[in-house]
C-alpha positions as CSV (number, residue, x, y, z in Angstrom):
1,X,44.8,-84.6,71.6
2,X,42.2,-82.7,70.4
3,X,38.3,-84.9,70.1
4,X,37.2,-85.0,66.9
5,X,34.3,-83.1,67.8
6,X,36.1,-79.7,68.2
7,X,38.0,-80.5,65.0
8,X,36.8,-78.1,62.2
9,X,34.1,-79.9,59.8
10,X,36.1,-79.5,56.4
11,X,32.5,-79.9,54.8
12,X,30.6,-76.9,56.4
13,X,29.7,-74.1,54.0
14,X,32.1,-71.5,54.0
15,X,30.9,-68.1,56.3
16,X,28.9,-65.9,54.7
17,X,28.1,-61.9,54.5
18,X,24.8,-60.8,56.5
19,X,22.1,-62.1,55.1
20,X,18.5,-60.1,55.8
21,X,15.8,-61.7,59.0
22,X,13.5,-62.1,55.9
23,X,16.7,-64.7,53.9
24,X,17.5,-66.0,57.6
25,X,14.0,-67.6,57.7
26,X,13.6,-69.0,54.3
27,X,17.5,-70.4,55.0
28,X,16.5,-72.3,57.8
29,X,13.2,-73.9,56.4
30,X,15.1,-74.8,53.7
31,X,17.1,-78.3,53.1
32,X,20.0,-78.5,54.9
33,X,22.1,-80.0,52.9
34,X,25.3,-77.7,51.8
35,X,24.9,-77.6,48.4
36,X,21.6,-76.1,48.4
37,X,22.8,-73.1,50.8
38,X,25.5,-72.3,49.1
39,X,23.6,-71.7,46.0
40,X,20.9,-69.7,48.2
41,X,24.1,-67.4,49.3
42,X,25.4,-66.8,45.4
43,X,22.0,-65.8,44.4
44,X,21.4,-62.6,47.1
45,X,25.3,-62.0,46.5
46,X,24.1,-61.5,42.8
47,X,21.1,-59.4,43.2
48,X,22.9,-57.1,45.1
49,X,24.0,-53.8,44.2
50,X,28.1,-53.4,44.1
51,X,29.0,-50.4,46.3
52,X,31.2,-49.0,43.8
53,X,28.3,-48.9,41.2
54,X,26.4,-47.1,43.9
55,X,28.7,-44.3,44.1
56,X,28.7,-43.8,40.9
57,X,25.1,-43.2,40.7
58,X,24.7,-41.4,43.4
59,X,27.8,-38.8,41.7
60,X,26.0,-38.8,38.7
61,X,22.9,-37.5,40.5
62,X,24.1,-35.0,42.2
63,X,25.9,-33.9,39.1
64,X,22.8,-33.7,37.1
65,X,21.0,-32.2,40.4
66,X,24.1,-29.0,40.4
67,X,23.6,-28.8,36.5
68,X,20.1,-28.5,36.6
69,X,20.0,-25.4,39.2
70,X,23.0,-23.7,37.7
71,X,20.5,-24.0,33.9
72,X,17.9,-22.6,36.0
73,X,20.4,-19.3,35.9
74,X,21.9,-19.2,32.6
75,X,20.5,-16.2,30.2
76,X,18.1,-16.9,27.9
77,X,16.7,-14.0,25.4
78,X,13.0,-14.1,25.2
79,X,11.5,-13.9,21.5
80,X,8.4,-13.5,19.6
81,X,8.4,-15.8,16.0
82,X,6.7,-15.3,12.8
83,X,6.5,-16.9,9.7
84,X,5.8,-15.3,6.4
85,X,7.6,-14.6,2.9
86,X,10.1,-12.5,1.5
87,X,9.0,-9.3,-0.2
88,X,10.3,-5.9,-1.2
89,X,9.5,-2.8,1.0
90,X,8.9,-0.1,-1.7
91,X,6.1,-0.7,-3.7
92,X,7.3,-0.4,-7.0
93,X,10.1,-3.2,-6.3
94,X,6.9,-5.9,-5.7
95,X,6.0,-7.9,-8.5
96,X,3.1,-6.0,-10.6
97,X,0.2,-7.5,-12.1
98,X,-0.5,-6.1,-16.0
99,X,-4.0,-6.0,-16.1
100,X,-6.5,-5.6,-19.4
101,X,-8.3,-2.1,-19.3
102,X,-11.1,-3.0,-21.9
103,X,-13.0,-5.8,-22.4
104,X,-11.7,-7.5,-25.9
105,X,-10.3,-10.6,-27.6
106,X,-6.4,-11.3,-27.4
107,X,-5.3,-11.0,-30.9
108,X,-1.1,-11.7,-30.5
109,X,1.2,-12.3,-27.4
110,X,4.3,-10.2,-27.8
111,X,6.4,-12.0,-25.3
112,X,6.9,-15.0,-23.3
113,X,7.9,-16.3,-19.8
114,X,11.3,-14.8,-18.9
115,X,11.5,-12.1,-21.1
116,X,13.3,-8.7,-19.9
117,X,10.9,-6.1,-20.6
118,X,11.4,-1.9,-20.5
119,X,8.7,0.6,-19.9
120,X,6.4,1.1,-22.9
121,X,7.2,-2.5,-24.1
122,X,4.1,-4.2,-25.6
123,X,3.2,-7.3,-24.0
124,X,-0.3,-8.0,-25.8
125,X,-2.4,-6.7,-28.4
126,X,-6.2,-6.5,-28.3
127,X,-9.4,-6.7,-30.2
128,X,-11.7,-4.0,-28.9
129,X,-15.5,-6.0,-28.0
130,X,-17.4,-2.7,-28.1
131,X,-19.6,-2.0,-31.0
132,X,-18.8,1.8,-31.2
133,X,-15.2,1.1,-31.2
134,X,-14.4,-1.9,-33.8
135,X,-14.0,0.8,-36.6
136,X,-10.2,1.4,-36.3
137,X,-11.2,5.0,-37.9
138,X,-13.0,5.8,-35.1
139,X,-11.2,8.0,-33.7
140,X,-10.3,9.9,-36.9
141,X,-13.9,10.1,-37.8
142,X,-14.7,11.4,-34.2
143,X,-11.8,14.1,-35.0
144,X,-13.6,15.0,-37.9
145,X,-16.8,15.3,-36.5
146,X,-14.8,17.6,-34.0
147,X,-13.7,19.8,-36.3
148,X,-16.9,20.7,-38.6
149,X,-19.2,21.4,-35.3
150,X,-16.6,23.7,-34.0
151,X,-16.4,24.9,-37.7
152,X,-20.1,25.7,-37.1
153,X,-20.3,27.1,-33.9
154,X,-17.2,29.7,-34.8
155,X,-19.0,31.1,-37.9
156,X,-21.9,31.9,-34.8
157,X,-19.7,33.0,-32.3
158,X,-18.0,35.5,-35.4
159,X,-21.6,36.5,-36.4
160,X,-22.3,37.8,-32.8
161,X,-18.8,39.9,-32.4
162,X,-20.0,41.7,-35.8
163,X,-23.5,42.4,-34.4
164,X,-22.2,44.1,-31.2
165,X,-19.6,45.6,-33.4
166,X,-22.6,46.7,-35.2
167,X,-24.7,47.7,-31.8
168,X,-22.1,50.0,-30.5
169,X,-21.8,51.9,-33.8
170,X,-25.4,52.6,-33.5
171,X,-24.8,53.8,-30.5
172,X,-22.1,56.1,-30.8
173,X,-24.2,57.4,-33.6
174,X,-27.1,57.8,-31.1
175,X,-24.8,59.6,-29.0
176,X,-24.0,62.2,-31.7
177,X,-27.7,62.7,-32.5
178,X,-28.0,63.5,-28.4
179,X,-25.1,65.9,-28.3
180,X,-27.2,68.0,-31.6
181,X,-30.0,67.8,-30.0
182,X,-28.7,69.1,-26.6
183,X,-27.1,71.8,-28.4
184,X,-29.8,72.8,-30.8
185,X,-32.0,72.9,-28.0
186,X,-29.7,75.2,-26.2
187,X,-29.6,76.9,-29.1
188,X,-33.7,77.6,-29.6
189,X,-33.8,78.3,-25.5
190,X,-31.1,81.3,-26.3
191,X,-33.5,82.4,-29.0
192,X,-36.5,82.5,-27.2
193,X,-35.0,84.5,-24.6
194,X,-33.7,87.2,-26.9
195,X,-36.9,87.2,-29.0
196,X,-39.0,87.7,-26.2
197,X,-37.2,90.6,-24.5
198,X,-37.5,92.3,-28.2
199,X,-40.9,91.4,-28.5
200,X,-41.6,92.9,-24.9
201,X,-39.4,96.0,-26.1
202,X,-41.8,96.3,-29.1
203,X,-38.9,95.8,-31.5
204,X,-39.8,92.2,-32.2
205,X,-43.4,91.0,-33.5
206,X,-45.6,88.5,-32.5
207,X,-45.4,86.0,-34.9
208,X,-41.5,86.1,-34.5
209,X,-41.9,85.2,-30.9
210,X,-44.3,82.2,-31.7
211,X,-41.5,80.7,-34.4
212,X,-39.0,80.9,-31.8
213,X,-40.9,79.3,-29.4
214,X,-42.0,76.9,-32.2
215,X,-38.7,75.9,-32.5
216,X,-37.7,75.5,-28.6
217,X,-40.6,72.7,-28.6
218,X,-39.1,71.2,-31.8
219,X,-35.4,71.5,-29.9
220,X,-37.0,69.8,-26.7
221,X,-38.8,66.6,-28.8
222,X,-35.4,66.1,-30.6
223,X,-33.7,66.3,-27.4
224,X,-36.1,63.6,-25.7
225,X,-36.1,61.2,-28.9
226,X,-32.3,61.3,-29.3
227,X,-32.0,60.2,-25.5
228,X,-34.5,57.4,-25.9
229,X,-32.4,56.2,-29.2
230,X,-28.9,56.2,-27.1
231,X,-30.9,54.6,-24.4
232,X,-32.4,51.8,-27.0
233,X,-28.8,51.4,-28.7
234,X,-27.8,51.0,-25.5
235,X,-29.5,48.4,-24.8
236,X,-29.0,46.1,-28.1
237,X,-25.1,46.7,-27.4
238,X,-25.7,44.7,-23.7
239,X,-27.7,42.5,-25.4
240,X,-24.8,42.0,-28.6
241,X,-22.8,41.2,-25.7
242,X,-24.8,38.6,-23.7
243,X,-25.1,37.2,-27.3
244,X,-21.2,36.6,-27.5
245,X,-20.3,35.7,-24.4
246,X,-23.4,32.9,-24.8
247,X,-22.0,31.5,-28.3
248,X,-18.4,32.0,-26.8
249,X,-19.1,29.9,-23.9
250,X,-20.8,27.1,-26.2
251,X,-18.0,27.3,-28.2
252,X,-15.8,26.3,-25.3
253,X,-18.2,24.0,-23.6
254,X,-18.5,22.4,-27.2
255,X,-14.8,21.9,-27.4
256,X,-13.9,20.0,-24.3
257,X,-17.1,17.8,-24.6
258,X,-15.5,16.9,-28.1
259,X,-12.1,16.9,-26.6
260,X,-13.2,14.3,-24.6
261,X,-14.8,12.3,-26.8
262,X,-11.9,12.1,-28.7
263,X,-9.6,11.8,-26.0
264,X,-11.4,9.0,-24.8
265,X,-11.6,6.8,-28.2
266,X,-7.7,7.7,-28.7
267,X,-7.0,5.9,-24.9
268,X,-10.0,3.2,-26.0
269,X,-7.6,2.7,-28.8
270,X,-4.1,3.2,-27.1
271,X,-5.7,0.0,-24.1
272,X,-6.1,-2.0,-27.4
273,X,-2.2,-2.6,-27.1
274,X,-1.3,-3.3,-23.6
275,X,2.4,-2.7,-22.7
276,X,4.6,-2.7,-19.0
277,X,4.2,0.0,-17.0
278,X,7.4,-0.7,-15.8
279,X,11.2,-2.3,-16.4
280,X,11.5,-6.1,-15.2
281,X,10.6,-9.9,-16.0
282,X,7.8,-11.5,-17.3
283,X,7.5,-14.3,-14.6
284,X,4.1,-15.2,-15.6
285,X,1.3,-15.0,-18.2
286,X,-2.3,-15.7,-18.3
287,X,-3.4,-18.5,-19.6
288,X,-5.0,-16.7,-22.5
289,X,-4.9,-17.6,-26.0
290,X,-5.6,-16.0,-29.1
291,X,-8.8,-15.6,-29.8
292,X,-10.2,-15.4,-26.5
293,X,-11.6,-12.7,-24.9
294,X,-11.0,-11.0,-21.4
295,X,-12.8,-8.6,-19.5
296,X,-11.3,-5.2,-18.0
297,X,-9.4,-5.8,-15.0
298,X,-8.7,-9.1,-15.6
299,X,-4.9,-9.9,-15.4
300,X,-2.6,-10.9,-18.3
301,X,1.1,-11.2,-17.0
302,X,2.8,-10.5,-14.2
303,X,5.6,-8.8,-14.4
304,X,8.6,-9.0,-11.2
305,X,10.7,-5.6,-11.2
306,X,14.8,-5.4,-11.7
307,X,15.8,-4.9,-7.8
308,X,17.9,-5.3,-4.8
309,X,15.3,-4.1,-2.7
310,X,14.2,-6.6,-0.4
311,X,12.5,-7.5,3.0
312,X,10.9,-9.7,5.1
313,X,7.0,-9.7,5.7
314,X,6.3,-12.0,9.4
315,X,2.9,-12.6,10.7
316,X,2.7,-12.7,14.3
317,X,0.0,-13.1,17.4
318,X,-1.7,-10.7,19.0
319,X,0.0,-10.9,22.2
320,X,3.2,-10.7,20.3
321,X,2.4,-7.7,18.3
322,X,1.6,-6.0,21.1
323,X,5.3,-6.9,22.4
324,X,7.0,-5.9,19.4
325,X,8.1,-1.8,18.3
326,X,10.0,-0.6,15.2
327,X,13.6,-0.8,15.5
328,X,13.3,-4.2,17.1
329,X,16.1,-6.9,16.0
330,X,15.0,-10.1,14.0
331,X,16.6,-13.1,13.8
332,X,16.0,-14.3,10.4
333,X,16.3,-17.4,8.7
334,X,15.5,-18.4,4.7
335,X,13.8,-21.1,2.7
336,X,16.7,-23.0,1.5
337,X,19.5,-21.6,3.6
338,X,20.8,-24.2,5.7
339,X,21.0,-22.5,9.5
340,X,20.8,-23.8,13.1
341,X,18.7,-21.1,14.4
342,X,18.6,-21.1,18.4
343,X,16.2,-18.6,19.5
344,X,16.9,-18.2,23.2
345,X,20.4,-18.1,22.2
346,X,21.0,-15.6,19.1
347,X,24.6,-15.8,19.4
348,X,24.8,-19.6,19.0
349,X,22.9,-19.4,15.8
350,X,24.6,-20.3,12.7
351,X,23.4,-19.3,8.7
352,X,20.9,-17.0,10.5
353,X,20.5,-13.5,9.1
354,X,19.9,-10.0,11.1
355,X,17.1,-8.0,10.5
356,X,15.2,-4.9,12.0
357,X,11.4,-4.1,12.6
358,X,10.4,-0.9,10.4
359,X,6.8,-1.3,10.7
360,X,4.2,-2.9,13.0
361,X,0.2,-3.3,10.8
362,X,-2.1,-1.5,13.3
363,X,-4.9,-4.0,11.9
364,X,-4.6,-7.8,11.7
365,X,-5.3,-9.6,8.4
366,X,-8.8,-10.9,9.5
367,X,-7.3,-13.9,11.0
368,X,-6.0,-12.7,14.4
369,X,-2.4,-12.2,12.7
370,X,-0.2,-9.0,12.8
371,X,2.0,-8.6,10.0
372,X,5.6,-7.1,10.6
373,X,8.1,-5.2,7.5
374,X,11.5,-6.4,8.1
375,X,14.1,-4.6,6.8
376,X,18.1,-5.7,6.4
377,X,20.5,-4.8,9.4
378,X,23.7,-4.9,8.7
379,X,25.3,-2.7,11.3
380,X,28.1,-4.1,13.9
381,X,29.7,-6.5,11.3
382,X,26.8,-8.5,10.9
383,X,26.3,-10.4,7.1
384,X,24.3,-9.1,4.4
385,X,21.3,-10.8,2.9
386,X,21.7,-13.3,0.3
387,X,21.6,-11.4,-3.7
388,X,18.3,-10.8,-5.5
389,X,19.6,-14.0,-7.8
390,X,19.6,-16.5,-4.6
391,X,16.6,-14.5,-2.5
392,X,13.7,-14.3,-4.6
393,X,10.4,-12.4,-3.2
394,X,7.5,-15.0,-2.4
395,X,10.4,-17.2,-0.4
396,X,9.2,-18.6,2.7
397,X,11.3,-17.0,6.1
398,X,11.1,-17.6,9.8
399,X,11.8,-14.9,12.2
400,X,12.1,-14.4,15.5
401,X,11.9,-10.6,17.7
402,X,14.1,-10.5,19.9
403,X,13.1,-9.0,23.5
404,X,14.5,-8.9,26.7
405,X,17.2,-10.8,28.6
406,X,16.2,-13.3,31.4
407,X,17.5,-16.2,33.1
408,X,16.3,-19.9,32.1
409,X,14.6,-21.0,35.0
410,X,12.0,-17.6,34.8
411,X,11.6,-18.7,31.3
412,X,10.4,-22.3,32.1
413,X,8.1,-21.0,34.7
414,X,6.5,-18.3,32.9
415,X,5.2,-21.0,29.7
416,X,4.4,-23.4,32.5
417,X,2.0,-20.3,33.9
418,X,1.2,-19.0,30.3
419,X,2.6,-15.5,30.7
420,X,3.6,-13.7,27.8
421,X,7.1,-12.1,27.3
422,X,8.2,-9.3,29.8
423,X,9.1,-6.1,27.8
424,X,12.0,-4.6,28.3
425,X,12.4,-1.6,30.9
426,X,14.5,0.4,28.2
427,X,12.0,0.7,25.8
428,X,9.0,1.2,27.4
429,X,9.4,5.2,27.6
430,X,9.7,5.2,23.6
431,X,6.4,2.6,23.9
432,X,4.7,5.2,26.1
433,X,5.6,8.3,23.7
């Protein structure tokens, strides 16, 4: 039989898995009793880590490793945001300020807050402050005034017609005295002639011969003085003239200087009662009482126009102004519109709106900003903007430009460098032109 020695010792601590040089050593400077390795064994069983939960870690790695290269290639569209408010992008549709042109005391509101207004509708009546127009008859009395001094200067202007009328009858009177004269004188010369072939014949005496020549002086003065009247009536018909056309022009210069006087106190008068210069909402009044005064340009109401017109203002960077060009599209989202806007990836964006660039300020607004227009797109199916009654101008927006097309991982490594966007290949011939 078998010695007890080769026997196996029921007792001895069951076989173990490999145990590290490091677990060997501390085993066997520890007790050797076999409770206390057995309860050394359980404890580096513990700490280590199950093969199977190993595997799966290392799957899940490698998994996350794949993912991460094949983001690095999914497209991403590059964007340039802005923030700003909603407007209109004709003038006349943006809310309109109704200022006071003269400087006077409020005397009655006309309407309130929320009122619907039309063109010519008064909004407020004034108390003119100046002392030359508190008469409320001023501008009759001005009229009057009017009338009398070009009354006045008529009655001159009439008196000067009658003397050239006057200075040209003279003259065509000394224009008939010159025609006598000329032909008397004619006359006497014919005499003379004849007289003094009889006298040389004998037939005629002496003293006949000195009347005719007598009379050809006498004929000769009347000639001479008759010239020097036609010349001198002449002369007083020019100056009959100048006289006219000098009242005439007064007269005229008279008339729009009091034209304009009156003119002027009726549109003193007309300010006095300020109405809307155009068809829309009150949305807001001064706080203004009656009985207090204002000063000219200072604003009473304002006044928000009846329209569908409607756009979005953005204010961008430099750098991104610089990016953007009309016609761009704009990925828009409202104040109080619930969207998921996702701008690397415009087609995943939900309760967004589309938009398109119509105008790019050349100057910033003193603060390094560049402020876009934004109009509606609705072309290729895409949603309309929300209704004047939802989308009210003043509404705050967020936009985003959208640029060119490019893949994740150039993306990532152009913010970690700093770059701006690339722009696009298509569009830098129109950006050239």
């Amino acid at each position: 039989m078998p010695s007890s020695s080769s026997a196996p010792d029921s007792s001895a601590a069951p076989s173990s898995p490999t145990v590290p040089a490091w677990g060997r050593e501390w085993m066997r400077s520890a007790p050797s009793n076999g409770n206390a390795r057995v309860l050394r064994t359980s404890a580096l069983e513990s700490a280590k880590t199950p093969s199977a939960l190993r595997s799966i870690m290392l799957g899940a790695l490698a998994v996350l490793v794949l993912l991460g290269g094949a983001l690095l290639f999914v497209p991403w569209r590059q964007t340039v945001s802005g923030t700003g408010e909603v407007t209109a992008f004709s003038p006349d549709a943006r809310p309109r300020a109704v200022e006071a042109q003269i400087s006077g005391r409020v005397q009655a509101w006309q309407v309130t807050e929320g009122d619907v207004v039309a063109p010519g509708d008064t909004i407020a009546v004034l108390e003119d402050m100046s002392a030359s127009y508190m008469d409320d008859q001023f501008p009759e009395r001005i009229a009057e005034a009017r009338a009398g001094t070009l009354q006045d200067l008529r009655l001159g202007t009439q008196q000067a017609r009658q003397s050239l009328s006057q200075a040209r009858q003279t003259l065509r009177s000394a224009q008939a005295r010159v025609e006598t004269a000329s032909l008397g004188l004619t006359t006497a010369r014919t005499r003379y002639e004849r007289v003094k072939r009889l006298h040389e014949d004998g037939v005629e005496s002496l003293r006949t011969l000195e009347t005719a020549e007598l009379n050809l002086r006498r004929a000769r003065t009347d000639s001479v003085a008759a010239a020097a009247d036609r010349e001198a009536a002449r002369q007083a018909v020019a100056s009959a003239r100048l006289q006219v056309q000098r009242k005439e022009s007064r007269l005229e210069a008279k008339r729009a200087e009091l034209d304009l006087q009156l003119e002027n106190a009726q549109e003193r008068q007309a300010a006095s009662v300020v109405r809307a210069p155009v068809a829309g909402t009150i949305a807001r009044i001064n706080r203004v009482g009656p009985g207090q005064t204002v000063k000219p340009g200072s604003a009473l109401a304002l006044i928000a126009p009846e329209t569908d017109d409607r756009a979005a203002e953005l204010f961008v960077s430099s750098i991104g102004a610089s990016l953007v060009q009309p016609g761009e599209r704009v990925q828009i989202q409202f104040s109080g519109f619930p969207a998921l806007q996702f701008s690397g990836f415009p087609n995943a964006s939900v309760g967004t709106f589309s938009g398109t660039v119509r105008f790019v300020n050349p100057v910033d607004d003193g603060t390094g900003r560049f402020r876009l227009l934004v109009v509606p797109d609705t072309s290729a199916g895409r949603p309309p903007w929300p209704s004047a009654n939802f989308l009210r101008q003043g509404a705050s927006v967020r936009g985003s430009v959208l640029l060119s097309n490019v893949s994740l991982g150039y993306e990532i490594w152009r913010r970690m460098n700093g770059l701006p966007p690339q722009v696009s290949v298509q569009r830098a011939p129109s950006a050239a032109q």
